[in-house]
N, C-alpha and C positions, 0 to 999 in steps of 0.2 A: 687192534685196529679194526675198520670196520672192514676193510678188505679178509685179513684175517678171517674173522666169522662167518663172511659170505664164502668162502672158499672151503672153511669147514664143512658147513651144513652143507655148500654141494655135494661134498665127498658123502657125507652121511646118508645124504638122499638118493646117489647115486647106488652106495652100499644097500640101502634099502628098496630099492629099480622104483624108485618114483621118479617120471616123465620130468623132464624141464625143471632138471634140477639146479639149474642156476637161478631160473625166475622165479621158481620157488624158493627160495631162500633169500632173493634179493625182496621179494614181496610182502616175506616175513618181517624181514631186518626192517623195511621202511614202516610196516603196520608200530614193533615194537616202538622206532623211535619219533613216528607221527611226522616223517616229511615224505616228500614227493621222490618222483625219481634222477631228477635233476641234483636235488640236493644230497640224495643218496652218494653223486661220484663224484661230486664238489668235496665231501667230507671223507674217504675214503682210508684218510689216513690216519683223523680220530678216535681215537682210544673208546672204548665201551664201559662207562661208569660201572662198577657191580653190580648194580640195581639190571640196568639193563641187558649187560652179559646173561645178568639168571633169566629176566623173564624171556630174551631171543631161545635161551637152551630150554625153556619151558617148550617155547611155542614149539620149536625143532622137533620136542619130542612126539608133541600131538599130532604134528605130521608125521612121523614117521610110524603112529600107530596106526594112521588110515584115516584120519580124520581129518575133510577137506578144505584146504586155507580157505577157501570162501568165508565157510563157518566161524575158522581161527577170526579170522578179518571183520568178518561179518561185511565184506563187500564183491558184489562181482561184475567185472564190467559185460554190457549187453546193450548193443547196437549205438558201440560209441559212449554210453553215457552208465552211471554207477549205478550198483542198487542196493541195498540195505535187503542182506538174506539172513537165516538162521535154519536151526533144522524143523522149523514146521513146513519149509517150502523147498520144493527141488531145487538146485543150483542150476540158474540158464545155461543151456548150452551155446555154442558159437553156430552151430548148424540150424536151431530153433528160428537165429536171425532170416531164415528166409521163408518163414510164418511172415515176418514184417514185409520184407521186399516184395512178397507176391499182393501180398495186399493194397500195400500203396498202389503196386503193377496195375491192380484191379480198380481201383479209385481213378484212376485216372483215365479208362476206358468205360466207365458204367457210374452213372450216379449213385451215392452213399449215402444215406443218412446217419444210418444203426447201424451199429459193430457187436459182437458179442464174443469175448474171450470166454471158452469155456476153460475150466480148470486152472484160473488164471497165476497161484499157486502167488507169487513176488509181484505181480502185476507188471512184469517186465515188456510182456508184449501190447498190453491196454492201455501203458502209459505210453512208449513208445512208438504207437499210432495215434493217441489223442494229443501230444504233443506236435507229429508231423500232418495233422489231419485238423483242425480247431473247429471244425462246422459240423464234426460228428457226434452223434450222442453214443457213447461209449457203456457197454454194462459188462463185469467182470464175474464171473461165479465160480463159486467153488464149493466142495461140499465139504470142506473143513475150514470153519471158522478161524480158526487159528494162522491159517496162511492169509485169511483176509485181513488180518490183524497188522499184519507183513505188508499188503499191500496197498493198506490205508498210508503207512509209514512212509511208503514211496511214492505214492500219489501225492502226500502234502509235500512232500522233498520236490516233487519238479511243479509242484502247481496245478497240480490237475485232479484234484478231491471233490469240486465241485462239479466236475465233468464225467466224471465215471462213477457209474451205480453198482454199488458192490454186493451181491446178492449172494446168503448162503442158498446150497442149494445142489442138487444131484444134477448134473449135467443141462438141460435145457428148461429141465422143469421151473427155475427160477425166476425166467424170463417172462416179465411182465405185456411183450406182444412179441409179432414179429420182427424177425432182425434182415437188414439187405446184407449182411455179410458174418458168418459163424467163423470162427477162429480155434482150432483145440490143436492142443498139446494134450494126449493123455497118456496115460501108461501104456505099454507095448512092448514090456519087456516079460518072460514066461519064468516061472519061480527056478525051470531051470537053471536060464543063463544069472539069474540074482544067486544063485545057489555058489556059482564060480566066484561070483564077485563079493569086495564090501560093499557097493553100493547101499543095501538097506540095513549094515551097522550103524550109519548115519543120518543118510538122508531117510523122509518120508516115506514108509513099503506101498503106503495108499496113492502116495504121485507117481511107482514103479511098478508098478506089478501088474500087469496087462492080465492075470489067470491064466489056465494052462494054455492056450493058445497065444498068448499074448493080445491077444483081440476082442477080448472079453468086455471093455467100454468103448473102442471104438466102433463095435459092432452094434453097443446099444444106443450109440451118439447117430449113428446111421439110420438106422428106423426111425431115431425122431424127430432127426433133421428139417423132413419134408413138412413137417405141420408148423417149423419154426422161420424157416425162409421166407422172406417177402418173394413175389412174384417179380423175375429174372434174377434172384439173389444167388449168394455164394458159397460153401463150402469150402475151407482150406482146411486140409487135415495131415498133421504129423504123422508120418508113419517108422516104425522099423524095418531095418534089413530086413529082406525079402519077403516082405507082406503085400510090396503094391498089389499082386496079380490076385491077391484072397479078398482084397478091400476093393478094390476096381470091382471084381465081378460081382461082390456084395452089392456095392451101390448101383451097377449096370442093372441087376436083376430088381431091387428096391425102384430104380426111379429110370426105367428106358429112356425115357425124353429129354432126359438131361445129358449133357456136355460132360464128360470125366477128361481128364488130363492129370500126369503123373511128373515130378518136377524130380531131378536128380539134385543133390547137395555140390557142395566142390568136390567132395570124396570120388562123384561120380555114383554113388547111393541113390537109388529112388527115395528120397525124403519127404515128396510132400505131392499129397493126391488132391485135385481139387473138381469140385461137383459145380457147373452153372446149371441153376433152374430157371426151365422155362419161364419166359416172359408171360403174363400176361393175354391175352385172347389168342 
């Protein structure tokens, strides 16, 4: 029965100390048999055909060897809505959501025209503002082709492929002018802490790997910032644990004139530094 198999694989994934191990198995079980989660406890008591017994105990195992049901699924939810991921793109995190939140924050205090996600990786956070935003002109870069490939997939998925300019391209160089508001998620994490983890048996090392300081693209997104802002434009930048006070005084030192403010997650994390520049005259 299906309860059966979900009670299983908790056990398994427990035995294995992988996180939420109920909703991982229950996310499994719904991928294998293709319904929602409604119908998951509607049918709870139905029997598991062979066919699908083997492939849940497939999937089971691929979790349990470290590899993340996003990938298994090929789906992860982000800011409410789905997205079609694989392993050429990081998998959104839930903390990344307040890239989006501060943004809109900003749109609604200061005129927008231009947005630019840099490293836009799934296009999770470019479709997610050009969907809540419709008068923006939205550009996504990345400098691996391969994710833009991903995020063309999800831009035609909500509708919005004619709306976002999907540029290869190393960090701002791509951008065809200036933008009122820059957007990055980049790597920030040090080959140390990747050295403890799977993280980059999986995912992308080029979407993780911040070099040995872990600051090593955000500090080169920083110097080029100021030639890509429009005049009173914005800066939102993803940070890691304990980096605000290295990135704060990077950009304090780079650009005096400008407004810095540093935004904690729900964790209570410093998460996200953001630079306003000077308006105009």
């Amino acid at each position: 029965m299906l309860k059966q198999a979900l009670s299983e694989a908790k056990g398994a994934f427990i035995r294995g100390n992988i996180d939420d191990a109920w909703l991982e198995a229950e996310l499994l079980l719904r991928h294998t048999l293709n319904i929602n989660r409604v119908q998951l406890y509607q049918r709870l008591d139905r029997r598991l055909t062979p066919n699908e017994a083997a492939d849940f105990r497939g999937l089971v195992e691929r979790r349990l060897s470290g590899e993340p049901t996003a990938y298994i699924t090929e789906h992860r939810e982000f800011y409410g809505r789905d997205f079609y991921v694989n392993p050429s793109v990081l998998i959104p995190r839930p903390e990344t959501e307040l890239l989006v939140e501060k943004a809109l924050e900003y749109t609604q205090r200061y005129s927008v025209a231009t947005i630019a996600d840099i490293g836009t990786g799934s296009g999770a956070i470019a479709i997610s503002l050009a969907l809540a935003l419709p008068w923006v002109k939205m550009y996504a870069t990345d400098i691996s082709a391969a994710a833009l490939e991903v995020a063309w997939i999800n831009c035609q998925r909500y509708g919005v492929d004619g709306r976002i300019d999907r540029l290869v391209g190393d960090m701002v160089d791509a951008l065809p002018e200036s933008v009122d508001l820059i957007l990055a998620n980049l790597p920030y994490v040090t080959p140390r802490e990747l050295s403890r983890t799977r993280l980059a048996d999986f995912e992308p090392r080029l979407a993780l790997d911040g070099g040995s300081n872990g600051l090593e693209r955000i500090t080169q997104l920083c110097h080029q910032v100021g030639g890509r802002l429009s005049p009173g434009g914005a800066l939102l930048l993803e940070i890691g644990q304990k980096q605000a006070q290295a990135v704060t005084s990077l950009l304090s030192g780079l650009y005096p004139a400008a407004r810095i403010e540093v935004t904690p997650d729900l964790a209570g994390i410093d998460r996200l530094v953001s630079l306003i520049w000077p308006a105009a005259g």
